[in-house]
PQR file of N, CA, C, O and H, with PARSE charges and radii, in Angstrom:
ATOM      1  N   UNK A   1      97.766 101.212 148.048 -0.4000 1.5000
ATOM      2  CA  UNK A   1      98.130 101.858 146.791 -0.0000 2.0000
ATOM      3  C   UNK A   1      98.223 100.834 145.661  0.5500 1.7000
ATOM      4  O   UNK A   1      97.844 101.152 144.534 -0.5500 1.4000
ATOM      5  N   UNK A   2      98.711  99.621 145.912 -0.4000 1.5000
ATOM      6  CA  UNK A   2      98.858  98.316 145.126 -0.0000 2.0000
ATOM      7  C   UNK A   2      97.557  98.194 144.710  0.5500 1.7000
ATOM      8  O   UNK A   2      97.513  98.365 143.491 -0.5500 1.4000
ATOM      9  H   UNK A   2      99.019  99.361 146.827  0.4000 1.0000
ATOM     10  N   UNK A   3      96.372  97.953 145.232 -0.4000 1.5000
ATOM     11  CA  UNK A   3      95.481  97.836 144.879 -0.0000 2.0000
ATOM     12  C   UNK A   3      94.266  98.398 143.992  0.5500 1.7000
ATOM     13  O   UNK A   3      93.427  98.023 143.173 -0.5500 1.4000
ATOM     14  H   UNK A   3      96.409  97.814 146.222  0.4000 1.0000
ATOM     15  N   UNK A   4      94.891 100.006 144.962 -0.4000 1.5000
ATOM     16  CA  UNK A   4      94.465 100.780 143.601 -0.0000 2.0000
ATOM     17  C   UNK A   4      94.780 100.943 142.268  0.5500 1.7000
ATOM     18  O   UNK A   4      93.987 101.364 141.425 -0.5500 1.4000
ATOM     19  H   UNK A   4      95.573 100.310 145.628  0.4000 1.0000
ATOM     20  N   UNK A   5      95.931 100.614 142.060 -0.4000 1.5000
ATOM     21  CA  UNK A   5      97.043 100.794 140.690 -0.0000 2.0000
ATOM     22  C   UNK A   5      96.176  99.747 139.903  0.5500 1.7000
ATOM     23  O   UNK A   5      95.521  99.990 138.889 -0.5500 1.4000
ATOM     24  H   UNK A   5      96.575 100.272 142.744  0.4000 1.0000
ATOM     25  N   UNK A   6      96.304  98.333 140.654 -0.4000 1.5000
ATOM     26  CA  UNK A   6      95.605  97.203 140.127 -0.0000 2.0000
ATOM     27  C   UNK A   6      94.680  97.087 139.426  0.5500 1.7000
ATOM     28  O   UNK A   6      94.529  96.554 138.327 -0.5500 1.4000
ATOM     29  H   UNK A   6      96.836  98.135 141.478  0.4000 1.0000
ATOM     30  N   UNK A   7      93.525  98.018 140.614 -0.4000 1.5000
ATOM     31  CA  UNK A   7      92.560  98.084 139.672 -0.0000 2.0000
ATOM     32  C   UNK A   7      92.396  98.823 138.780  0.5500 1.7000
ATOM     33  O   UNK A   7      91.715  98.261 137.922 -0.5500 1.4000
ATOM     34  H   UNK A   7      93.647  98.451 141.507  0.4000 1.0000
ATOM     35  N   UNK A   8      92.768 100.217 138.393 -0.4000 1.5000
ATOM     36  CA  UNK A   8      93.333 100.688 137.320 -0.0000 2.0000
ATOM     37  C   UNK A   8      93.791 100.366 136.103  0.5500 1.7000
ATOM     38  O   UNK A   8      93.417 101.066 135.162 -0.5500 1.4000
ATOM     39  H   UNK A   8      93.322 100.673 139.090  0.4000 1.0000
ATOM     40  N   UNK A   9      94.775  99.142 135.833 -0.4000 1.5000
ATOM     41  CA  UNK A   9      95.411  98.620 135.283 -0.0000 2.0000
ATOM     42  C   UNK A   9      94.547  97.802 134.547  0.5500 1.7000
ATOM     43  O   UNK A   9      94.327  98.190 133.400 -0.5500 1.4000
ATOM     44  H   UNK A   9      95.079  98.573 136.597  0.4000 1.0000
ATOM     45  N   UNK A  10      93.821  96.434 135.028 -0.4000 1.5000
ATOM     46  CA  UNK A  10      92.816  95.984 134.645 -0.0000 2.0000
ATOM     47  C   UNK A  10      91.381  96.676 133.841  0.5500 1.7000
ATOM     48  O   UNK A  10      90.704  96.269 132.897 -0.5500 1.4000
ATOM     49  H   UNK A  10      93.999  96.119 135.960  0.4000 1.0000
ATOM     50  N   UNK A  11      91.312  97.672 134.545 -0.4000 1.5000
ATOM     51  CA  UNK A  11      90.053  98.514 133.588 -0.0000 2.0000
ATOM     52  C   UNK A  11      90.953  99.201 132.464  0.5500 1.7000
ATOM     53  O   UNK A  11      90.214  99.273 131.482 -0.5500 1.4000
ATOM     54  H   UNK A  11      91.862  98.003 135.312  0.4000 1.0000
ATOM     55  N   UNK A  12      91.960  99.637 132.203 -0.4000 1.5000
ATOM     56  CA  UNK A  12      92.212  99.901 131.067 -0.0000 2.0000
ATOM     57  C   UNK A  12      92.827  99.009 130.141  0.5500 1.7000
ATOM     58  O   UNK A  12      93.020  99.129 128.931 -0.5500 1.4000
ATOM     59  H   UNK A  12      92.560  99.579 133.001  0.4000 1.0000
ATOM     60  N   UNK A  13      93.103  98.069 130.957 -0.4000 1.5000
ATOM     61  CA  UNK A  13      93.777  97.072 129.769 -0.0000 2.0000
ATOM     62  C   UNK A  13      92.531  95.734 129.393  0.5500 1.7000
ATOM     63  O   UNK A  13      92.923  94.591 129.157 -0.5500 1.4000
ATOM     64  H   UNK A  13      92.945  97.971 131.939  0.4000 1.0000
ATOM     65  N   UNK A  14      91.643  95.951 129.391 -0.4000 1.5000
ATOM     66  CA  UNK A  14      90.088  95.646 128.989 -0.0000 2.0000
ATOM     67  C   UNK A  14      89.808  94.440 129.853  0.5500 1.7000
ATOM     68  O   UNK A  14      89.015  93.679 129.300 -0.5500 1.4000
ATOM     69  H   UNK A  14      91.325  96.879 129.583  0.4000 1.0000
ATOM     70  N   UNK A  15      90.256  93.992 131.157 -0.4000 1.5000
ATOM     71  CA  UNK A  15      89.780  93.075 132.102 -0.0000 2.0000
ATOM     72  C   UNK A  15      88.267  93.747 132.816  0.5500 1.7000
ATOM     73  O   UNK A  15      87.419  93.012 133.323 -0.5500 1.4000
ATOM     74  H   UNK A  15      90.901  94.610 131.607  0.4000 1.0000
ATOM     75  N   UNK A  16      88.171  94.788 132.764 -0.4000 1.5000
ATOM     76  CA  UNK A  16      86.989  95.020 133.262 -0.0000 2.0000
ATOM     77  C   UNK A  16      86.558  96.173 133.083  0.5500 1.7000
ATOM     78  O   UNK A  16      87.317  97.117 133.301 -0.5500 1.4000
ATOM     79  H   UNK A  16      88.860  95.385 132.352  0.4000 1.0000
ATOM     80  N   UNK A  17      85.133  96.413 132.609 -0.4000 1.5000
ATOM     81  CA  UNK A  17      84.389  97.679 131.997 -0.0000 2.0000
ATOM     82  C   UNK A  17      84.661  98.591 130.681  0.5500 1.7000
ATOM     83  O   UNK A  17      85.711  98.406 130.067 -0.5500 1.4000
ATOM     84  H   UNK A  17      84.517  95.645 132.433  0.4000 1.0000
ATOM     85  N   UNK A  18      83.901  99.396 130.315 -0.4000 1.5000
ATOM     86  CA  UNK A  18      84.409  99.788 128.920 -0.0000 2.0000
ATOM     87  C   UNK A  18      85.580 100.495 128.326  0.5500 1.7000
ATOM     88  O   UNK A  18      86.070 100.516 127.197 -0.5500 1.4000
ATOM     89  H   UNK A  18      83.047  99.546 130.814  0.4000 1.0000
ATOM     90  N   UNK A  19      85.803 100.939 129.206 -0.4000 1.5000
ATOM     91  CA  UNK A  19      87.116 101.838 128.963 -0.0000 2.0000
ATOM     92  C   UNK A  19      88.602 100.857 128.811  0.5500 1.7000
ATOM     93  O   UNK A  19      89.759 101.272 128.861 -0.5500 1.4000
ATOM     94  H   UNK A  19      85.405 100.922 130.124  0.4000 1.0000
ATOM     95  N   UNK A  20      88.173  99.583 128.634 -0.4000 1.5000
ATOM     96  CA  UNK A  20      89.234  98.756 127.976 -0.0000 2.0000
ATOM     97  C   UNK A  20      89.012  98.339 126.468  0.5500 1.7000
ATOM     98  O   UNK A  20      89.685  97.586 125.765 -0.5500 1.4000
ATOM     99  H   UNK A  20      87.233  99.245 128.594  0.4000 1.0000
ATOM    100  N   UNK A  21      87.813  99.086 126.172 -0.4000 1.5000
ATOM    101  CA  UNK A  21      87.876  99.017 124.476 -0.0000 2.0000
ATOM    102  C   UNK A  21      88.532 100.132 124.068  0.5500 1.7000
ATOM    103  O   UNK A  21      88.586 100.125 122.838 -0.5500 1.4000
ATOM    104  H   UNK A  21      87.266  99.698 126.743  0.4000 1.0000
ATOM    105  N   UNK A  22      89.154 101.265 124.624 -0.4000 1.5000
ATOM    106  CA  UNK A  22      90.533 101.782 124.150 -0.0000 2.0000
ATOM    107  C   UNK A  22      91.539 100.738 123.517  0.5500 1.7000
ATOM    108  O   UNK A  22      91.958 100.612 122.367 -0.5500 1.4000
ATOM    109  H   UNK A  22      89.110 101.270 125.623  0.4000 1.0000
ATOM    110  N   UNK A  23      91.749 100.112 124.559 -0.4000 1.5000
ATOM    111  CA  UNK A  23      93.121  99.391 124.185 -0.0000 2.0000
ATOM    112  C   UNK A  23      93.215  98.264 123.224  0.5500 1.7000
ATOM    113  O   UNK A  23      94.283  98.047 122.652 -0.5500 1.4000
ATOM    114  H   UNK A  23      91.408 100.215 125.494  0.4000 1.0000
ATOM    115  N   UNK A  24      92.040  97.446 122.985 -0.4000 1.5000
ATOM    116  CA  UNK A  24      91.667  96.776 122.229 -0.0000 2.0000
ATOM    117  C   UNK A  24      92.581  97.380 120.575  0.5500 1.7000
ATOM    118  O   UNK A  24      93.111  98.465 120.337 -0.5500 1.4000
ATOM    119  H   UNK A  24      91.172  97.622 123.450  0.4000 1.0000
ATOM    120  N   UNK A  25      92.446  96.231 119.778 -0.4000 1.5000
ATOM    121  CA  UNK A  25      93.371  96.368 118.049 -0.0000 2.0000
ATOM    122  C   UNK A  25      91.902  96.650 117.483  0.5500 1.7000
ATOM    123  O   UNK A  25      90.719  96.577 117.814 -0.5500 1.4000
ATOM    124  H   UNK A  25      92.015  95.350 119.972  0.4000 1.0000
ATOM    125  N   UNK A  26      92.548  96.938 116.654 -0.4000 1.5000
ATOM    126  CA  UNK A  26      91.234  97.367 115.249 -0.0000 2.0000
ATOM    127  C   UNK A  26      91.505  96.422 114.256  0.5500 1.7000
ATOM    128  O   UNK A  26      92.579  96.065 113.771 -0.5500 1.4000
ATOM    129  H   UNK A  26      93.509  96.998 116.385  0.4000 1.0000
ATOM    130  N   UNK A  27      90.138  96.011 113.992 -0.4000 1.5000
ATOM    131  CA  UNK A  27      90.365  94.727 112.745 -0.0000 2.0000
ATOM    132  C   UNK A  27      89.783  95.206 111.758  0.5500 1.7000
ATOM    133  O   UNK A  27      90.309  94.615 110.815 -0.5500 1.4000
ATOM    134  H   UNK A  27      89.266  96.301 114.386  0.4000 1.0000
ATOM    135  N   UNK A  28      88.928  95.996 111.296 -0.4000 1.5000
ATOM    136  CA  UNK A  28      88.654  96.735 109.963 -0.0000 2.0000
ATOM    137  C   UNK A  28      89.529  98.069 109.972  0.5500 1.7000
ATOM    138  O   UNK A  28      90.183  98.587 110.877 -0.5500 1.4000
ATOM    139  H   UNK A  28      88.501  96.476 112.062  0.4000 1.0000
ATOM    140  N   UNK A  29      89.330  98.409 108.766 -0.4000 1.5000
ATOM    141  CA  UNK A  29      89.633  99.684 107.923 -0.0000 2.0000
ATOM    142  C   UNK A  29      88.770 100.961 108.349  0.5500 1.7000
ATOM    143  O   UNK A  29      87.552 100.896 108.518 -0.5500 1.4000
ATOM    144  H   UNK A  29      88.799  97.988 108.031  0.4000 1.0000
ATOM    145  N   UNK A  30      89.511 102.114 108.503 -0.4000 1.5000
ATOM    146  CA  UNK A  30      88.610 103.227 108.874 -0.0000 2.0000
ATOM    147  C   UNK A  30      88.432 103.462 107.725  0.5500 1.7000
ATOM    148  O   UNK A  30      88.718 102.788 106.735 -0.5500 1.4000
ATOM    149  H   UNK A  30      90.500 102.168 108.366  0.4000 1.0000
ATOM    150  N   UNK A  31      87.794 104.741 107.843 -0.4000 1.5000
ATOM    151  CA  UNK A  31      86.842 105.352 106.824 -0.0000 2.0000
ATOM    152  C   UNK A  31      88.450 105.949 105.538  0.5500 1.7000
ATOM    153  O   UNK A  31      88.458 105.806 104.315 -0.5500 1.4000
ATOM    154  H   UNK A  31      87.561 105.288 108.647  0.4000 1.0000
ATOM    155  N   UNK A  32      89.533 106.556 106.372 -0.4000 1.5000
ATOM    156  CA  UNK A  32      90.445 106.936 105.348 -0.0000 2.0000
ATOM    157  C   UNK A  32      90.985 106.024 104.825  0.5500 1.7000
ATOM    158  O   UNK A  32      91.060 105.984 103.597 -0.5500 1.4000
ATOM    159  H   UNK A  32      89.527 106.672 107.365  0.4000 1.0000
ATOM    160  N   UNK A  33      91.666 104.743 105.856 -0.4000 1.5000
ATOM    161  CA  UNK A  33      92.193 103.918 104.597 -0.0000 2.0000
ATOM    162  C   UNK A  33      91.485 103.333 103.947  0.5500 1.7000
ATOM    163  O   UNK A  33      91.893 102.568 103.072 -0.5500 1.4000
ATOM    164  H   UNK A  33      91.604 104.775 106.853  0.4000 1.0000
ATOM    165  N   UNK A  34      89.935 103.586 104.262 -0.4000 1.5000
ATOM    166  CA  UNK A  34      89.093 103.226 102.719 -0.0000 2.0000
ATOM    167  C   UNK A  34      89.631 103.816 101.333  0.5500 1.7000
ATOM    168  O   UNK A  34      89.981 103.318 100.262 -0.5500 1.4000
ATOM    169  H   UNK A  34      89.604 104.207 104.972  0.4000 1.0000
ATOM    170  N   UNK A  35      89.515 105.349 101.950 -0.4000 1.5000
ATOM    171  CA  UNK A  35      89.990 106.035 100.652 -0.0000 2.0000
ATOM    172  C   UNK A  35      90.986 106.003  99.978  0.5500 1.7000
ATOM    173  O   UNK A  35      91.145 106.210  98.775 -0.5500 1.4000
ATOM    174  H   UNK A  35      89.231 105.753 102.819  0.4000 1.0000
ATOM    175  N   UNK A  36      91.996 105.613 101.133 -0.4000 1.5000
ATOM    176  CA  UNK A  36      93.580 105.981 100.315 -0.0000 2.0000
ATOM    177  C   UNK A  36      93.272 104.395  99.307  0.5500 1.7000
ATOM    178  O   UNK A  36      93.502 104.165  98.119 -0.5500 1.4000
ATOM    179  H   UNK A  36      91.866 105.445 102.110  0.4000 1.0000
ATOM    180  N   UNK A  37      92.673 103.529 100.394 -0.4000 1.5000
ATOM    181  CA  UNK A  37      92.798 102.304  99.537 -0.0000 2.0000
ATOM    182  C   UNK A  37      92.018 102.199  98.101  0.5500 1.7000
ATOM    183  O   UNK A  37      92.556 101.472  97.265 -0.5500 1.4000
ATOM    184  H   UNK A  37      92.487 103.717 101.359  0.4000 1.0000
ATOM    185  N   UNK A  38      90.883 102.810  97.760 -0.4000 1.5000
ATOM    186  CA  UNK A  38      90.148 103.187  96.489 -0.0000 2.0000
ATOM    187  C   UNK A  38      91.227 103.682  96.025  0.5500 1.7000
ATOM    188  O   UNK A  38      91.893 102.890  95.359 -0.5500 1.4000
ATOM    189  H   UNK A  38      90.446 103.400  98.439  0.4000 1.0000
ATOM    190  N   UNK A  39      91.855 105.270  96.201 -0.4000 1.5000
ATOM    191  CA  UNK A  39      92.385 105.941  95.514 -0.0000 2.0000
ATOM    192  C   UNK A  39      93.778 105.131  94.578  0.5500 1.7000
ATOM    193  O   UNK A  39      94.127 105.339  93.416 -0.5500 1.4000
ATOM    194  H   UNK A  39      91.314 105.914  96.742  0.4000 1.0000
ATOM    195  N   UNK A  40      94.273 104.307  95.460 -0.4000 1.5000
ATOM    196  CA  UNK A  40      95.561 103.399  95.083 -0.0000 2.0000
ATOM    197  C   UNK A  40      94.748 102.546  94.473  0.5500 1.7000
ATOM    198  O   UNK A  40      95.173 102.697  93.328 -0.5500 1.4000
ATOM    199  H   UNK A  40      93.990 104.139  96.404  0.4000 1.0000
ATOM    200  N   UNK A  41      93.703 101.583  94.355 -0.4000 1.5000
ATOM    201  CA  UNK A  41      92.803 100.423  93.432 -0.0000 2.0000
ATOM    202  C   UNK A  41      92.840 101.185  91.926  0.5500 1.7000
ATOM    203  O   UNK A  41      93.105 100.591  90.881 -0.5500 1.4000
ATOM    204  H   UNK A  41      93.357 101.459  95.286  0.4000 1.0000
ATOM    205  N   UNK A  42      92.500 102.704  92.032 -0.4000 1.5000
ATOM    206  CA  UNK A  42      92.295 103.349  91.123 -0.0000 2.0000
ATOM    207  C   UNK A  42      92.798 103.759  89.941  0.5500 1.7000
ATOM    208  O   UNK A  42      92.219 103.926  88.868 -0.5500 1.4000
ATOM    209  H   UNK A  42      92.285 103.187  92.881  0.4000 1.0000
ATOM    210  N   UNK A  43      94.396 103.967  90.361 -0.4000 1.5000
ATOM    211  CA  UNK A  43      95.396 104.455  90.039 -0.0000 2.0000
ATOM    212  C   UNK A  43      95.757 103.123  89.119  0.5500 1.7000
ATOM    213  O   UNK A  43      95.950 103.246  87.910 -0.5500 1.4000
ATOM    214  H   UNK A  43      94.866 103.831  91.233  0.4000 1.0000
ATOM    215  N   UNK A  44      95.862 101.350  90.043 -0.4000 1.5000
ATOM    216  CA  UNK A  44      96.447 100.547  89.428 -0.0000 2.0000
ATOM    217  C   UNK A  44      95.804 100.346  88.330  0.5500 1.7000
ATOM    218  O   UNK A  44      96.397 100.226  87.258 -0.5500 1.4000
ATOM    219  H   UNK A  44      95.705 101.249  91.026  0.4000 1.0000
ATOM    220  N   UNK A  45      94.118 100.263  88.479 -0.4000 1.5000
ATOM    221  CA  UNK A  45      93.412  99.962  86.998 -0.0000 2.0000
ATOM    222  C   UNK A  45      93.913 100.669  86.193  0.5500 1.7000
ATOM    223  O   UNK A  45      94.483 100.057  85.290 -0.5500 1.4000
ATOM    224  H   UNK A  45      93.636 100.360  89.349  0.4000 1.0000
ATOM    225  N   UNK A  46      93.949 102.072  86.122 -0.4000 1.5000
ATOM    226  CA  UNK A  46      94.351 102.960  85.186 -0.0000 2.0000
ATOM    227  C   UNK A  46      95.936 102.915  84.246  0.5500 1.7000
ATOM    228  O   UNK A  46      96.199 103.233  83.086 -0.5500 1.4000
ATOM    229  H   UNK A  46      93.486 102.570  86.855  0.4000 1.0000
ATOM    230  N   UNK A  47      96.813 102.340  85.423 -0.4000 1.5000
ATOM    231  CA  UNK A  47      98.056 101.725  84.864 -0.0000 2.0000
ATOM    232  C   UNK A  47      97.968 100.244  83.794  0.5500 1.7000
ATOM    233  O   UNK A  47      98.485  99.955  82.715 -0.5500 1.4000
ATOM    234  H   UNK A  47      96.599 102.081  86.366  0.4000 1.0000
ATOM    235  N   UNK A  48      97.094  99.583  84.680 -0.4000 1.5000
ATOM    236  CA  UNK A  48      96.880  98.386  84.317 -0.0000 2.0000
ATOM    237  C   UNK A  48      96.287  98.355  82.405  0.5500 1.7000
ATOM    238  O   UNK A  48      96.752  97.850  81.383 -0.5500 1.4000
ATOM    239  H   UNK A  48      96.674  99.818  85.557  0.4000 1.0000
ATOM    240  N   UNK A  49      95.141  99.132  82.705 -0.4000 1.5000
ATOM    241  CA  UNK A  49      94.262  99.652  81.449 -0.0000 2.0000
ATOM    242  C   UNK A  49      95.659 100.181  80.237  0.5500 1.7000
ATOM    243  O   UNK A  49      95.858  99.661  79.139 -0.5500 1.4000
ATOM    244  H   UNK A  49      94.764  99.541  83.535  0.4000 1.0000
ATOM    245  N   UNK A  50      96.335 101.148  80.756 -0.4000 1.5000
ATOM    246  CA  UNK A  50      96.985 101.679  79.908 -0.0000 2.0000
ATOM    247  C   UNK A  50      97.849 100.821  79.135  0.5500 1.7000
ATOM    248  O   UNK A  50      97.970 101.040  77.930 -0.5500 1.4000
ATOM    249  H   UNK A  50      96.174 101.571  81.648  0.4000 1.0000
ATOM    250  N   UNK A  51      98.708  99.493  79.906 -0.4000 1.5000
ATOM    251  CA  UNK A  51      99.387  98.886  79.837 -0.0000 2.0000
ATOM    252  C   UNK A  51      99.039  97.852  78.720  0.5500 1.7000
ATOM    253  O   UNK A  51      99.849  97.287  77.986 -0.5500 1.4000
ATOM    254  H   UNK A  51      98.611  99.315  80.885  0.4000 1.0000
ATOM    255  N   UNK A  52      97.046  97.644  78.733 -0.4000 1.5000
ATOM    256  CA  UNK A  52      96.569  96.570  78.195 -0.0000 2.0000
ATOM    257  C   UNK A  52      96.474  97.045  76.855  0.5500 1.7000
ATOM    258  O   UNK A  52      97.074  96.616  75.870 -0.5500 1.4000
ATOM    259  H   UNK A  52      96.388  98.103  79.330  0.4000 1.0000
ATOM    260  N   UNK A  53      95.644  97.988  76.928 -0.4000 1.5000
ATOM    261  CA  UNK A  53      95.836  98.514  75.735 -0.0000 2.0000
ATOM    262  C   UNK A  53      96.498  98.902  74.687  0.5500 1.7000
ATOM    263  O   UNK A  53      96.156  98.979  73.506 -0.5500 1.4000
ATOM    264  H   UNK A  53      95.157  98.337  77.729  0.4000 1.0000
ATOM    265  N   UNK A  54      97.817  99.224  75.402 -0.4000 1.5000
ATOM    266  CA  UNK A  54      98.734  99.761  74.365 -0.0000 2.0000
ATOM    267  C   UNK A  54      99.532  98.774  73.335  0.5500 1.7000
ATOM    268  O   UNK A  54      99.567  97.571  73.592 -0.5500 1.4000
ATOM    269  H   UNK A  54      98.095  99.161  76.361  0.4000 1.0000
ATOM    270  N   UNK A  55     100.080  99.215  72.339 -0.4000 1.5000
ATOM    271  CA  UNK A  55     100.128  98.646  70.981 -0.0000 2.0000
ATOM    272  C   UNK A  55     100.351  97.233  71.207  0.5500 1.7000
ATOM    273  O   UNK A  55      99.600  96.269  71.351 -0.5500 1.4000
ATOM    274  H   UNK A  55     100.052 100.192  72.130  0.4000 1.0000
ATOM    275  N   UNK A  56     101.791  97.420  71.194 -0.4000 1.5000
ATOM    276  CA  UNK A  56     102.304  95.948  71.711 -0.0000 2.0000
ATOM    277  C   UNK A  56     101.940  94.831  72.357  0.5500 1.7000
ATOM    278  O   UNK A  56     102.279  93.713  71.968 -0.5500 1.4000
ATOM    279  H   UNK A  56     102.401  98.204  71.077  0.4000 1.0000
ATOM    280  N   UNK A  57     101.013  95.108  73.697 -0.4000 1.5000
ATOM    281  CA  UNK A  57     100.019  94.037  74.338 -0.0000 2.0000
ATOM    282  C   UNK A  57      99.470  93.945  73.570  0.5500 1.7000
ATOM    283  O   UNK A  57     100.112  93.256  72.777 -0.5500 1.4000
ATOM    284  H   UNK A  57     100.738  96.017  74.013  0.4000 1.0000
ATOM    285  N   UNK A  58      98.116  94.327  72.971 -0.4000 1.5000
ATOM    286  CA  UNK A  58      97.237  94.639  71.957 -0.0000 2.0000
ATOM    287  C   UNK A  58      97.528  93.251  71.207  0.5500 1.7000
ATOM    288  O   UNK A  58      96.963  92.169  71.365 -0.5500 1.4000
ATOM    289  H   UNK A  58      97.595  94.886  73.615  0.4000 1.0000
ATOM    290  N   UNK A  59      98.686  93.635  70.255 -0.4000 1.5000
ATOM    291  CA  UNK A  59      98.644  93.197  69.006 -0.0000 2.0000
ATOM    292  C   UNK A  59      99.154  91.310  69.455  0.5500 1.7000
ATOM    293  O   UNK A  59      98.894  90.314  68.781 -0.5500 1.4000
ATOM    294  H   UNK A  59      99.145  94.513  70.126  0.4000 1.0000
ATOM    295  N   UNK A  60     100.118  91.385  71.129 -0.4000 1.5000
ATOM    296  CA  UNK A  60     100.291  89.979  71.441 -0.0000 2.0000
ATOM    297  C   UNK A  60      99.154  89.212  72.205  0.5500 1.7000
ATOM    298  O   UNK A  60      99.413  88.089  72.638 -0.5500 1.4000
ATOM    299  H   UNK A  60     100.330  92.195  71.677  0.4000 1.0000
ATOM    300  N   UNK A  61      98.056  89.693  72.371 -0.4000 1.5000
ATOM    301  CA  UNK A  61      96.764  89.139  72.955 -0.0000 2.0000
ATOM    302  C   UNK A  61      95.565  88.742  71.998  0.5500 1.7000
ATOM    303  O   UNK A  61      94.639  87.937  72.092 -0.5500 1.4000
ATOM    304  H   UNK A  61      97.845  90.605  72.019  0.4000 1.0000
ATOM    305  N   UNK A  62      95.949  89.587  71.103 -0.4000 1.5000
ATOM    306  CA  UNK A  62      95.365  89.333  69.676 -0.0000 2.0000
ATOM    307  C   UNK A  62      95.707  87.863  68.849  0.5500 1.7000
ATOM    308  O   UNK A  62      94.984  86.888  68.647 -0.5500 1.4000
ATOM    309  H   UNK A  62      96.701  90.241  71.027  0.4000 1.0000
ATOM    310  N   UNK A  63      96.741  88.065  68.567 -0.4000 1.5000
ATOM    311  CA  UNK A  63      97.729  86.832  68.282 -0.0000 2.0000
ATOM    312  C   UNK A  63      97.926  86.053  69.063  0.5500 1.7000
ATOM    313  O   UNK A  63      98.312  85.037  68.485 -0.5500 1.4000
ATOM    314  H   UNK A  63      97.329  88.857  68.731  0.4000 1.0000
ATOM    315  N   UNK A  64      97.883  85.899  70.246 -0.4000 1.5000
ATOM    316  CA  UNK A  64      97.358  84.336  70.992 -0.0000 2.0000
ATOM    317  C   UNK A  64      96.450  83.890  71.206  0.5500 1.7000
ATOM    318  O   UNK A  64      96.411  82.702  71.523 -0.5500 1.4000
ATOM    319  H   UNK A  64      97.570  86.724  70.715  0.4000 1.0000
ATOM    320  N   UNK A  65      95.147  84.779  71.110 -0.4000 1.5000
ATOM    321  CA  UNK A  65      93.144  84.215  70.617 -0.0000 2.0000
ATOM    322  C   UNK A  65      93.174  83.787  69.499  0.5500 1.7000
ATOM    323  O   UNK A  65      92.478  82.803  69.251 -0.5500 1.4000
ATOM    324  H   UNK A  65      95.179  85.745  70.852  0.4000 1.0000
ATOM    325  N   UNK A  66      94.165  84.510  68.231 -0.4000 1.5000
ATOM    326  CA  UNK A  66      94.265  84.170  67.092 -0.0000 2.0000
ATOM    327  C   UNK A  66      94.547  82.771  67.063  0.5500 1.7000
ATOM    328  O   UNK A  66      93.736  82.031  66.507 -0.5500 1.4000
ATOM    329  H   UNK A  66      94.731  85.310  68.433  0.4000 1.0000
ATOM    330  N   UNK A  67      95.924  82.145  67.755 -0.4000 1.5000
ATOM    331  CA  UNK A  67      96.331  80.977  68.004 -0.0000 2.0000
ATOM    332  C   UNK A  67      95.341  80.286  68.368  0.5500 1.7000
ATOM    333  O   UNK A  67      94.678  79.542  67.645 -0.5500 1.4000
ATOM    334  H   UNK A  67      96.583  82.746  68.207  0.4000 1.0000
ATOM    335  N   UNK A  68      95.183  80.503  69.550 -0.4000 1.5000
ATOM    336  CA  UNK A  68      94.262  79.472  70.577 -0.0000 2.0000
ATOM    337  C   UNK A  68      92.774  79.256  69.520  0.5500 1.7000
ATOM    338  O   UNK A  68      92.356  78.121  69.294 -0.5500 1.4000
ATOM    339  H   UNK A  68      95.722  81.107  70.137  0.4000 1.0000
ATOM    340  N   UNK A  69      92.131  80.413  68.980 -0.4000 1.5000
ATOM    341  CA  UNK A  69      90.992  79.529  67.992 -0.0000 2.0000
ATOM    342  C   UNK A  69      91.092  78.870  66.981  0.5500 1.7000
ATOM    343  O   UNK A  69      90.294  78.043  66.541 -0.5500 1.4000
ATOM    344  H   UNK A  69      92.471  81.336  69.164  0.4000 1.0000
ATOM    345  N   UNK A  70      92.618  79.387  66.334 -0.4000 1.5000
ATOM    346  CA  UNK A  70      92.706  78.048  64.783 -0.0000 2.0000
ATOM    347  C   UNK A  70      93.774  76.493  65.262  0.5500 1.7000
ATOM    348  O   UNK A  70      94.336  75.678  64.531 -0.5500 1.4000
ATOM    349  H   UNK A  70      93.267  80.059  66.692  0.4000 1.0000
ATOM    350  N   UNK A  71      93.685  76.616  67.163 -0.4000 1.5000
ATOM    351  CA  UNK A  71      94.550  75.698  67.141 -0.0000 2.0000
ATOM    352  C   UNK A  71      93.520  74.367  66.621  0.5500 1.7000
ATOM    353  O   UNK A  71      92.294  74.431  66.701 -0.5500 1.4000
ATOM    354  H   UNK A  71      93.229  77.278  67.757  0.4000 1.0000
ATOM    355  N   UNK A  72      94.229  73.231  66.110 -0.4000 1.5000
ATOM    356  CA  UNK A  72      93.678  72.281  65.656 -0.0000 2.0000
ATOM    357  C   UNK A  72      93.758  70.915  66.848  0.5500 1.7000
ATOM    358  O   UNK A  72      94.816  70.930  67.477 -0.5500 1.4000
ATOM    359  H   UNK A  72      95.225  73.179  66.046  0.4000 1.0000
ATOM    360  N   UNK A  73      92.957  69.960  67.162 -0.4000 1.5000
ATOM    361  CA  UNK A  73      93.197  69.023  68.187 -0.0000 2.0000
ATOM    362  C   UNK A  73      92.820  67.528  67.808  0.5500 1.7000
ATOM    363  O   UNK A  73      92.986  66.624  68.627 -0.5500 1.4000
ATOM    364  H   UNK A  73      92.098  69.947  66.651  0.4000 1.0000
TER
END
C-alpha cells in the first residue's frame, strides 16, 4: 500500500509524468488579470491626465519651463 501511495504522490507532485504540471506555480498572468490589469493602467492615466492638466499643475509646470529656459549660467 506504501508503495502505491508513493507512487501516487510523486506523479502528482511533478516527480514524474504530466499530471504534475497541475501542481506546478504559474509565472505569467492569465488572460483576466490581463484585463483587470489594463482596466486599473487605465483608470490611473485618466486620474493621472486629470491631475496634469488641471489649473494649478498647469500653471506650476508652466512656470518651471518658464524658469528652467530664462535660467542664466
Amino acid at each position: 500500500m506504501e508503495r502505491v501511495l508513493g507512487s501516487v504522490r510523486r506523479v502528482w507532485t511533478g516527480k514524474r509524468g504530466w499530471p504534475g504540471r497541475f501542481g506546478r506555480s504559474d509565472r505569467g498572468m492569465t488572460t483576466s488579470e490581463y484585463a483587470v490589469g489594463t482596466i486599473a493602467a487605465c483608470g490611473f492615466a485618466a486620474v493621472l491626465y486629470k491631475v496634469v492638466t488641471s489649473g494649478p499643475v498647469l500653471s506650476a509646470m508652466q512656470s518651471l519651463i518658464k524658469d528652467a529656459l530664462d535660467a542664466k549660467f
